[in-house]
N, C-alpha and C positions, 0 to 999 in steps of 0.2 A: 430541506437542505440536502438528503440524499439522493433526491430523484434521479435517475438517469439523464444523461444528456438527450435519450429520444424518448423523455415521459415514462410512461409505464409499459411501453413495449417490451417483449421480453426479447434479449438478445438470439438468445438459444431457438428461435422459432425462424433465423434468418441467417444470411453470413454478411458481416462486417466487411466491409472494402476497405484491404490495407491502409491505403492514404485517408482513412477515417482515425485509423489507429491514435493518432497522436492528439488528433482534435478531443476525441473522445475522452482520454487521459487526462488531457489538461482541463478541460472543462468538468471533468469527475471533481480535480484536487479543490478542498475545504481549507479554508484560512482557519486557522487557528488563532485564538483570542494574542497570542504575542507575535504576530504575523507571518508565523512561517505558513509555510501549506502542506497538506498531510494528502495523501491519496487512501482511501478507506477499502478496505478489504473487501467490503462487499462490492463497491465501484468495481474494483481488479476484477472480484470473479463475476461481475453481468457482463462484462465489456470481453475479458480475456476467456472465453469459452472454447472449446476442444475444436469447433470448428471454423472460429475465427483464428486461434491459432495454427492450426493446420494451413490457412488460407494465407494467415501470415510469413510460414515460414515457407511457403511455393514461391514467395517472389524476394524474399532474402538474398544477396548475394552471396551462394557458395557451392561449391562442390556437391553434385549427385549425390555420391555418397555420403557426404557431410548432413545432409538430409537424415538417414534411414535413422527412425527412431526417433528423429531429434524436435516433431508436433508431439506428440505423446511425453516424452520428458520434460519436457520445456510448461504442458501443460500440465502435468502431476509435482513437477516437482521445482519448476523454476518460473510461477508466471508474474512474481516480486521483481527477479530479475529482468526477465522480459519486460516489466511496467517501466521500471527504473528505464531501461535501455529506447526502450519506446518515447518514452520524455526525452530523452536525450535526440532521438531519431538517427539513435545508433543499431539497431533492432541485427542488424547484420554480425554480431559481437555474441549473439547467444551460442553460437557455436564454441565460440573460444571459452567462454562462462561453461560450457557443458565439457568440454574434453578437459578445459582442466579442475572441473569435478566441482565447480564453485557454483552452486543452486540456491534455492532459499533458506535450506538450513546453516547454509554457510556465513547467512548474513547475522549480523555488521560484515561487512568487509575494510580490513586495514587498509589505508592507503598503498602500503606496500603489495598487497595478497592483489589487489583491485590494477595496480602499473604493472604487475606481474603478468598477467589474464588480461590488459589491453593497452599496451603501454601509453598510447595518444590518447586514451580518453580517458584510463582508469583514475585518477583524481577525480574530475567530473564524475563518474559514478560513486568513488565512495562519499562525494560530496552529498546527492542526490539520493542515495541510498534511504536518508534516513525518510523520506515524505512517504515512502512505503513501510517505514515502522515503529507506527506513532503506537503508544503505549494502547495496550487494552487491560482496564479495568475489571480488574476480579471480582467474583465473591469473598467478603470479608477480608479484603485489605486491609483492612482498616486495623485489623488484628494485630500487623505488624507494622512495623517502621518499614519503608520500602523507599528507598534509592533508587534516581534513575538519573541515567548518563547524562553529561551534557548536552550530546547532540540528539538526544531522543525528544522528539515532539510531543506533546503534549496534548489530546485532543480537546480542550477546551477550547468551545466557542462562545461566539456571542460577548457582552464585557463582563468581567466578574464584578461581585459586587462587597462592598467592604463589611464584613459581619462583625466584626470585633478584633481584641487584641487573643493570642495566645500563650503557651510560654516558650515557642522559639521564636514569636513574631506575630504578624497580622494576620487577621482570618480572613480567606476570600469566600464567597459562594460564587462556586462557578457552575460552568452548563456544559456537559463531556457528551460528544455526539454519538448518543444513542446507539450504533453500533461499534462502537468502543467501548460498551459497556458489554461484561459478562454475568450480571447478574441477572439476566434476563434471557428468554431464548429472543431469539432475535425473531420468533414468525408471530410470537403472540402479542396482542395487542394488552396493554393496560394503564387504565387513567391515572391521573395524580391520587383517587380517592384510591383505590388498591395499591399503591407504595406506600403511602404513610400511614396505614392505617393498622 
């Protein structure tokens, strides 16, 4: 379910042609079991690489100067944003998201902060924000009670399946895509006999 869009090629051995950008995005993003779609971090970072971005940001429309620096930040520090904007096939907006200092750690973005930093499309982005920031599952959650917003996705896939009652409600078992999950490093491999045992 996470394969790359070109198999197991690895990105970083090639550069990506712009006008792939988008194709590539959209065919990364996973439905999610209540039908939204979530774009998974690991998609971002094989797809959004230092010199696909770099290659991105040459044919951007903007300012020379508006340039200097702005592959390298864009890829250390804002490549969610960049995803978000590249879905949209507003990619030319990353300039405005960087001067007015709005990156990844800035997201959520309010509607408000989001019209501020681009006014014709900033709804559309804080719309679209969230399929870049679908929940990842910790170690030991379970620990605590944990809340999560409304508009935050959910990576379950696949249908859940009905386990019983409990005491706020109904049990599901569901299936969370594998890299949304942090109990695990993500390079190592391991069967269903090594988690439940």
């Amino acid at each position: 379910m996470e394969a790359s869009v070109f198999g197991s090629q690895n990105f970083q051995s090639w550069r990506l042609p712009y006008q792939v950008f988008n194709i590539c995005m959209q065919n990364s993003r996973v439905r999610s079991e209540s039908g939204e779609y979530f774009l998974p971090d690991i998609s971002i970072n094989s797809i959004l690489t230092l010199p696909t971005v770099e290659d991105a940001i040459l044919e951007i429309n903007c300012k020379p100067d508006e340039r200097i620096g702005l592959a390298h930040r864009t890829y250390c520090e804002g490549k969610k944003v960049f995803a978000v904007l590249t879905l949209m096939s507003e990619e030319d907006y990353i300039v405005k998201f960087r001067d007015h200092g709005f990156l990844d750690k800035s997201l959520p973005l309010t509607d408000q902060d989001a019209q501020m930093i681009a006014e014709d499309v900033g709804i559309s982005f804080a719309n679209l924000q969230w399929e870049v920031l679908s929940e990842t599952f910790r170690p030991k959650m379970w620990e605590n009670h944990q809340k999560f917003g409304m508009k935050k996705i959910l990576p379950f896939v696949d249908k859940s399946e009905h386990a019983g009652e409990g005491g706020y409600g109904e049990v599901a078992k569901v299936n969370i895509l594998p890299s949304r999950q942090a109990s695990y490093p993500q390079t190592a491999s391991y069967s269903s006999h090594d988690l439940f045992d």
